[in-house]
N, C-alpha and C positions, 0 to 999 in steps of 0.2 A: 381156695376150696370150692369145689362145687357145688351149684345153688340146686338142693334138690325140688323136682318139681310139686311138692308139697309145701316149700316154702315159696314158689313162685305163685302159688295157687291161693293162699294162706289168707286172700283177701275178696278172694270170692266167694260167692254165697249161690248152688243152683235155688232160681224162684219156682221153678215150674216147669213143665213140657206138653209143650200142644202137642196133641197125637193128629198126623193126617197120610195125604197124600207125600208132605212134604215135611217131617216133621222139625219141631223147633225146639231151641230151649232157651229160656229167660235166667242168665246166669246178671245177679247184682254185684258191682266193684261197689267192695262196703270203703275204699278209700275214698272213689269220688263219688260214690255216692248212684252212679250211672246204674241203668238196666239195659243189659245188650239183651236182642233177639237174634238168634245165630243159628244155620238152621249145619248139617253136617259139613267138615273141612274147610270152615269159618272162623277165623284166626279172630280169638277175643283180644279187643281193641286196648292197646295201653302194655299188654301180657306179651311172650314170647309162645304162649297155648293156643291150641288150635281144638276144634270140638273134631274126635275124632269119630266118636258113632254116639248117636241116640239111641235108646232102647226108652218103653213103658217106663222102666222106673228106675232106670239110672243112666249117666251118662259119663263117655267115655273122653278123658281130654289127652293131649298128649303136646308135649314141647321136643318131637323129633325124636329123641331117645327113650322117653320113659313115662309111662302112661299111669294113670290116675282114675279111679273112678268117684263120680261125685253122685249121689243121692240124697 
């Protein structure tokens, strides 16, 4: 069966989003416990996801085929 990217995702946490020039976001892997800083089409480490857009107050991830939004 195929792993939907809600259960790929299931163990991430977004912390935060710096607003700038360049903007970032602070997604936590509550498995190991890690906090990536990832700023757009920045493949989160460990995952098959990639951050596919930032926005103010939510952010957009996507595993190639099927996209998620996390706030």
């Amino acid at each position: 069966p195929k792993v939907t990217i809600q259960e790929k995702a299931q163990n991430l946490t977004l912390m935060g989003i710096s607003w700038g020039d360049s903007p970032k976001v602070m997604i936590r892997d509550e498995g190991t416990q890690e906090v990536h800083f990832l700023e757009e089409k920045h493949k989160i480490e460990n995952t098959q996801l990639k951050i596919k857009s930032i926005k103010k107050d939510e952010v957009i991830i996507t595993d190639g085929e099927d996209e998620m939004k996390m706030d």
